[in-house]
C-alpha positions in Angstrom: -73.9 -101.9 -29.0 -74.7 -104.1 -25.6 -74.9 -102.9 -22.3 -71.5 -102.9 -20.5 -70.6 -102.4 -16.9 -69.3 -99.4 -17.0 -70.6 -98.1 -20.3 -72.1 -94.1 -21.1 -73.6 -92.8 -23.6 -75.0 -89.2 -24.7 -79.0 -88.2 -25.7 -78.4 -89.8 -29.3 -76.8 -93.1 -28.2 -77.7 -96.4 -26.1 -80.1 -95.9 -23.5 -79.6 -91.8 -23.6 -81.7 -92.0 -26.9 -84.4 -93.8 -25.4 -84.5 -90.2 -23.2 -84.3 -88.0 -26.4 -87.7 -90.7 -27.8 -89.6 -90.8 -25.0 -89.1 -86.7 -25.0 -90.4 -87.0 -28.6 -94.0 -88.6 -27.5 -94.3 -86.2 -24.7 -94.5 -83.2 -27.5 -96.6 -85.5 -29.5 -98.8 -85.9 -26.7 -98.8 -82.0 -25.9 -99.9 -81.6 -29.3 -102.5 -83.8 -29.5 -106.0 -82.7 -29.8 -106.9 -83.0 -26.7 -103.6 -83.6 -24.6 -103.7 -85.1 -21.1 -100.1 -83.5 -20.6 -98.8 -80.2 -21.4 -94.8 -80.3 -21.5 -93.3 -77.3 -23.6 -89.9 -78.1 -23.1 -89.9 -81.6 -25.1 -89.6 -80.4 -28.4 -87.0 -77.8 -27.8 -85.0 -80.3 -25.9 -85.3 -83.1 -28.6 -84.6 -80.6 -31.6 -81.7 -79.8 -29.2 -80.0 -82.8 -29.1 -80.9 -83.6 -33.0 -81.8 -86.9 -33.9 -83.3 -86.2 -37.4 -86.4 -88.6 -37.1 -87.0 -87.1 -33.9 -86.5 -83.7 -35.0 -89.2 -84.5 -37.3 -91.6 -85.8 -35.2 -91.9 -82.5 -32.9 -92.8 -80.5 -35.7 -96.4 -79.0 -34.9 -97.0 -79.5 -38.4 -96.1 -83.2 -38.6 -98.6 -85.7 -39.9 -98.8 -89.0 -39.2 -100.7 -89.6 -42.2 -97.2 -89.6 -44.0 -96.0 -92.7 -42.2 -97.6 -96.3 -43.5 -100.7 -97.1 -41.5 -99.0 -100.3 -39.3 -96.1 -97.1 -37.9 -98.5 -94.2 -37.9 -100.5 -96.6 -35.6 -97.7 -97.6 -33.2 -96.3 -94.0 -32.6 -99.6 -93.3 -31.7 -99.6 -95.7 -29.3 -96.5 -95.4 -28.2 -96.9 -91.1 -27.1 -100.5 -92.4 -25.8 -98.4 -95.0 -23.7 -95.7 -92.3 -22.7 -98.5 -89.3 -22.2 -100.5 -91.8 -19.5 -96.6 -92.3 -17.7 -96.0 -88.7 -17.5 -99.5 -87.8 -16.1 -98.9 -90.9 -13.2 -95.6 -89.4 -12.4 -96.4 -85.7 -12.7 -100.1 -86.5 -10.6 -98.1 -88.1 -7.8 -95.4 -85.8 -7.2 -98.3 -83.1 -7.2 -100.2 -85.6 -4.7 -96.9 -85.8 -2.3 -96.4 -81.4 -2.4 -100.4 -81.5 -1.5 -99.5 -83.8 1.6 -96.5 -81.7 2.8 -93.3 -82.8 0.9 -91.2 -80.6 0.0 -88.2 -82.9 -1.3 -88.3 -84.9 -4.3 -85.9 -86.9 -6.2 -85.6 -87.5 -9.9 -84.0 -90.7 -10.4 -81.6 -91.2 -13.9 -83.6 -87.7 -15.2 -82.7 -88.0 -18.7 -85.5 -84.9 -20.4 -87.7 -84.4 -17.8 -88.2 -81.3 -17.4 -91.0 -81.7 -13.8 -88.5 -79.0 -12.4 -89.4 -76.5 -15.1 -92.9 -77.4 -15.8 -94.6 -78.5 -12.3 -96.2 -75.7 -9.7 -94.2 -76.6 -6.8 -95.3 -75.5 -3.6 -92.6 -72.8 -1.8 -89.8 -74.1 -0.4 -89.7 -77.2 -2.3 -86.5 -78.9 -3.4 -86.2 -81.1 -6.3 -83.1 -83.1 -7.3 -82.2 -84.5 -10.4 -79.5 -87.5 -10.4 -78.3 -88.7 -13.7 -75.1 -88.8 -15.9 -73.2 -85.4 -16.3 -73.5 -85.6 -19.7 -77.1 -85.7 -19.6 -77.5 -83.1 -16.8 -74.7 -80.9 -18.3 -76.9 -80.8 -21.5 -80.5 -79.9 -20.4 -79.1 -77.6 -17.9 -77.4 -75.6 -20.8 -79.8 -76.4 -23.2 -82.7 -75.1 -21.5 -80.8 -72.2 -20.2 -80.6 -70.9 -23.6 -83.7 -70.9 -23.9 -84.8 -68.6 -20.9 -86.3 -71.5 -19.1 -86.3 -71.0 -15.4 -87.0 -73.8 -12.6 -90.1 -73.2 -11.1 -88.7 -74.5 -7.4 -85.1 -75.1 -6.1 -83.7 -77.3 -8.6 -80.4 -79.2 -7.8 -78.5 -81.1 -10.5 -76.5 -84.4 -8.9 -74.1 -85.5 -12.2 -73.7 -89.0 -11.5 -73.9 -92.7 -12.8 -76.3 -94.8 -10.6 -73.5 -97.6 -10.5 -71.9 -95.6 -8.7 -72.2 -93.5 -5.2 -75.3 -91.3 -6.1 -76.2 -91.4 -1.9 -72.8 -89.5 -1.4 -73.2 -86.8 -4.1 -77.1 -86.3 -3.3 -76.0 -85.5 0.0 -73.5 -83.0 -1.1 -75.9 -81.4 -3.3 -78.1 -81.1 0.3 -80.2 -84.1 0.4 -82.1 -84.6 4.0 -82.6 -88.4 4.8 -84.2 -86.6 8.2 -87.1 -85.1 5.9 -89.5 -87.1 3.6 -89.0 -87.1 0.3 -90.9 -88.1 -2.7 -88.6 -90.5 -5.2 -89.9 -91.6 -8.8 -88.1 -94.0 -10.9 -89.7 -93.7 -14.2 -88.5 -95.9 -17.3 -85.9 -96.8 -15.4 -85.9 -100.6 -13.8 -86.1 -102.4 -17.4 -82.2 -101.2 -18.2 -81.0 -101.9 -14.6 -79.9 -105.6 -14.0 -82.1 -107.3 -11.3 -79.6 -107.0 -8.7 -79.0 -103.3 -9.2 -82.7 -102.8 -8.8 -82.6 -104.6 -5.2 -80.1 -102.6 -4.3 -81.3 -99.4 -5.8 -84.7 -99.8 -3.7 -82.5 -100.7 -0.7 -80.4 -97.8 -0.7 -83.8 -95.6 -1.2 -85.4 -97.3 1.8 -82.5 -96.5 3.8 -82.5 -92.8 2.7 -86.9 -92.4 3.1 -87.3 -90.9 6.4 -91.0 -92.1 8.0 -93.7 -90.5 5.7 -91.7 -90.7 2.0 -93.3 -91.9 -1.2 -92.4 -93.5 -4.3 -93.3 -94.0 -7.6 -92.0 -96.5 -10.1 -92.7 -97.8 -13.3 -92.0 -102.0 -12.5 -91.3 -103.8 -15.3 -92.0 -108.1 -14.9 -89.5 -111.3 -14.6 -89.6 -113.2 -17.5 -89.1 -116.8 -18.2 -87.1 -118.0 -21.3 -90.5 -118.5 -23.0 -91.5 -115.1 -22.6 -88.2 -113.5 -23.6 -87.8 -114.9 -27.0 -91.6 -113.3 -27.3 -90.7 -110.1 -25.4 -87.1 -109.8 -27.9 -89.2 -110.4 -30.5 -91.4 -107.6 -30.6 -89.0 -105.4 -29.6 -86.6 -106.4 -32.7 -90.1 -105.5 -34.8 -90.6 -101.8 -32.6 -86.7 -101.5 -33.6 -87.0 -102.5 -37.1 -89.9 -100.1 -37.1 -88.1 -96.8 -35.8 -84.9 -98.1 -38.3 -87.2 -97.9 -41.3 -87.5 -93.9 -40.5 -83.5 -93.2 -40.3 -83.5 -94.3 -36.1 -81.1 -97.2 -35.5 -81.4 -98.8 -32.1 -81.4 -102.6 -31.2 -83.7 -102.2 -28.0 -83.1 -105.9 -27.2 -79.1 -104.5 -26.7 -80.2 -102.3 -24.3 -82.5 -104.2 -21.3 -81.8 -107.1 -19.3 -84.3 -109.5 -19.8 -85.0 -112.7 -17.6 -85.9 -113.3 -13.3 -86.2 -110.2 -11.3 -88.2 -108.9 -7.8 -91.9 -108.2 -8.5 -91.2 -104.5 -7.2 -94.3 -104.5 -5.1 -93.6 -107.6 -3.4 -90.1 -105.8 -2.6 -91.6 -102.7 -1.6 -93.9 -104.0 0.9 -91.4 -106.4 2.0 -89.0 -103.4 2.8 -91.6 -101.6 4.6 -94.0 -99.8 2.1 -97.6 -99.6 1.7 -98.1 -99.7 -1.9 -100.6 -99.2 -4.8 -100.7 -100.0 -8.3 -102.1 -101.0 -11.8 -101.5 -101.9 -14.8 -100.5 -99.8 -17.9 -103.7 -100.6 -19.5 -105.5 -99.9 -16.7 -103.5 -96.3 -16.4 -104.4 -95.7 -19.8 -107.8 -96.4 -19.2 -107.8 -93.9 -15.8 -106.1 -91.4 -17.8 -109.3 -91.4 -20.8 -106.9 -93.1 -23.7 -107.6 -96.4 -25.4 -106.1 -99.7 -24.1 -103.6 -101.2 -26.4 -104.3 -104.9 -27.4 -102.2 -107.5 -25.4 -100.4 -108.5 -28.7 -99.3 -105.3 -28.9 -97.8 -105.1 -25.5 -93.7 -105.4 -24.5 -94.2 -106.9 -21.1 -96.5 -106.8 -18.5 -95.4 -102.9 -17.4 -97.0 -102.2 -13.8 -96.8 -98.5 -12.0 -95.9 -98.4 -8.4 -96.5 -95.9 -6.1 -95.8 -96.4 -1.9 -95.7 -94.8 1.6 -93.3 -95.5 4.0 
């Protein structure tokens, strides 16, 4: 179904499931032979939510070998891809408690389970803003489970359409204090405008000293779409062979947007970056061919 508006969805619809897959390469990753990340909350959480192909996948005992050569390829790519993300966004937010902060904000959290998992320094804070679906479930979910936050963890159940400043202040957000933001796997299922003003209302809220990270995903002429659309019709067609129906062209927008480094330092950040080849590379995993790529993906992270 295409993006609406105002549309929602839960962990096994829309862009929720692309939470509940991207929480199925991180236990893939864990599992690995020798894993660059080490989240133990992934695969509860996906068998949790119960997407059967999914379900599958986090099985310790799960072998690729069983998929044709062309898929078990691409999943491997694919938890590689998602394994060098985590590491940049769990290494920064690390980097930020080693210079002092001690708030942080999750942006549209889906599975991330940095509040569990991280060694947060005392008297850290760490906010998680996404739908109250989505919080509702993990919350309960990993509660369950005995899983207990490692810091103060503080849950902010709403839609980023709508007044997130408002309800992370309630929840006892500090625009006086600096804070450390991420945005991960975010910007590619916002509409260019409601990236601007995302960034804009982050600027406003980063008190002198803040950082971000982002994962800045590239404008795209009509050329490139049809390419870009294309591939990601074959990476559905792919995940729909194995029981997982999702039409991830329905689910971006696509087409002229702010470089978000440009923006940054145009708004007042210092920023650095690189590509996701090149973060693959830092992280010691192999570089995927640029045939193979959706998108010239860039990470982000900045100083204010």
């Amino acid at each position: 179904m295409a993006r609406t508006d105002n549309d929602t969805w839960d962990l096994a619809s829309s862009v929720g499931a692309t939470a509940t897959m991207v929480a199925a390469a991180r236990a893939l990753a864990t599992n690995a032979d020798e894993p660059v990340i080490d989240d133990p909350f992934a695969a509860p959480l996906v068998r949790a939510v119960g997407v059967d192909f999914f379900t599958k996948l986090v099985d310790e005992n799960f072998d690729l070998s069983v998929l044709e050569p062309e898929a078990a390829e691409g999943l491997t790519r694919f938890a590689n891809g998602m394994a060098a993300r985590t590491r940049f966004f769990d290494d920064f937010f690390l980097e930020a408690s080693r210079a002092g902060i001690r708030q942080s904000v999750i942006l549209a959290s889906g599975l991330d389970s940095r509040a569990y998992r991280l060694p947060w320094p005392e008297g850290s804070v760490v906010f998680e803003i996404d739908q109250p679906d989505v919080i509702e479930f993990k919350t309960k979910t990993l509660a369950e489970r005995g899983a207990l936050p490692t810091t103060d963890r503080r849950t902010v159940a709403v839609d980023l359409r709508f007044d997130w400043p408002a309800a992370l202040a309630e929840a006892g957000f500090d625009p006086t204090r600096p804070t450390a933001w991420i945005a991960e796997g975010l910007f590619g299922y916002l509409p260019p405008e409601a990236q601007d003003r995302l960034l804009d209302r982050i600027t406003e809220l980063s008190a002198p000293g803040s950082r971000i990270a982002v994962e800045g995903v590239p404008a795209t002429t009509e050329e490139d779409r049809e390419a870009i659309a294309a591939r990601m019709r074959d990476f559905s067609d792919r995940w729909r062979a194995h029981g997982f129906d999702l039409d991830f062209t329905e689910l971006v927008f696509l087409g002229d947007r702010a470089d978000v480094t440009d923006y940054l330092e145009g708004h007042g950040w210092k920023t650095t970056g690189m590509t996701s080849n090149e973060l693959l590379i830092h992280t010691g995993l192999p570089p995927v061919d640029e045939d193979e790529q959706i998108g010239s993906i860039v990470y982000v992270s900045a100083t204010r």
